[in-house]
C-alpha positions in Angstrom: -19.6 5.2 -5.1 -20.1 4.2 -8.7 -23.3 1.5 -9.4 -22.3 -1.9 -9.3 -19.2 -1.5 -7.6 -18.6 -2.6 -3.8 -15.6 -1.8 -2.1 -14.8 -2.8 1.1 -14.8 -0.4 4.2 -14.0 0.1 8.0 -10.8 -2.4 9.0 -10.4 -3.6 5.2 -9.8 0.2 3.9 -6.6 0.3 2.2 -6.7 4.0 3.7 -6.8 2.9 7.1 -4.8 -0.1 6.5 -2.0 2.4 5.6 -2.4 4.6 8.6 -2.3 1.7 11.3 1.1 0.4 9.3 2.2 3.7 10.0 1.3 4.2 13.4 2.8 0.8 14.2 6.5 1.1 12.3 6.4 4.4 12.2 7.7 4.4 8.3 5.7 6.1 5.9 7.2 4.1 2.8 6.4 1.0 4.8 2.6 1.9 4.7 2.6 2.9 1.1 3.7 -0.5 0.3 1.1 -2.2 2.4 -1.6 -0.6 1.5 -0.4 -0.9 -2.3 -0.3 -4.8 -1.7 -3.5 -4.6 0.0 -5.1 -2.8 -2.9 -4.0 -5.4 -5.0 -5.3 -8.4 -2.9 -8.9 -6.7 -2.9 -8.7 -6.1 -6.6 -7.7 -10.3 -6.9 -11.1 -10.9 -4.7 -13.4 -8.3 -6.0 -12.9 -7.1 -9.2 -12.5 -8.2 -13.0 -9.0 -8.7 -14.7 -8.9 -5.5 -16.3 -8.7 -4.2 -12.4 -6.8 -6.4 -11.6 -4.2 -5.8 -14.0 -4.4 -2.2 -13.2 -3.6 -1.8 -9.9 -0.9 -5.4 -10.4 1.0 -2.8 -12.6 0.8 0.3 -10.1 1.5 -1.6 -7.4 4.6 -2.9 -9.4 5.3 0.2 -10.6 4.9 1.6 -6.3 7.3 -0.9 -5.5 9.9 0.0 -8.8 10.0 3.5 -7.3 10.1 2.3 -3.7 13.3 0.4 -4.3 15.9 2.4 -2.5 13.2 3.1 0.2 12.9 -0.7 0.1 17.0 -1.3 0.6 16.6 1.2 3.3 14.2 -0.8 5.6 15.9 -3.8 4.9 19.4 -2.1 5.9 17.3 -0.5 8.8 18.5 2.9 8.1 15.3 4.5 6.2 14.0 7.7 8.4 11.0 7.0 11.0 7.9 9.8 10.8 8.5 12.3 13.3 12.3 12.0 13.0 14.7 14.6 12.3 16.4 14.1 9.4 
């Protein structure tokens, strides 16, 4: 951890954040885009706007390249983990 920097841990980990999503809906993009949205919420409450516009653009630029995943879920056809594809 660098000095002067706090991030939160335990239940507010992006990291584990990403894993529960995953355990729960069993998609693997749906937990990348979580935990990217999450990322960017704690950045809004905990850091400076050069942080903040950081992770805003790689969380846009997450969902940019999750857009076909994205259409996926929504047409409820995207692969599940564990599934044979």
């Amino acid at each position: 951890m660098m000095k002067g920097i706090w991030i939160p841990s335990g239940p507010l980990c992006k990291d584990s954040m990403g894993r529960d999503v995953a355990f729960l809906t069993r998609y693997s993009s749906a937990a990348a885009l979580c935990a990217a949205l999450f990322s960017f919420a704690v950045a809004l409450l905990f850091f400076a706007w050069p942080v903040q516009a950081m992770v805003g653009f790689m969380t846009l630029l997450m969902i940019w390249r999750h857009r076909e995943n994205i259409q996926r879920l929504k047409n409820r056809t995207e692969s599940k983990i564990g599934q044979k594809g």
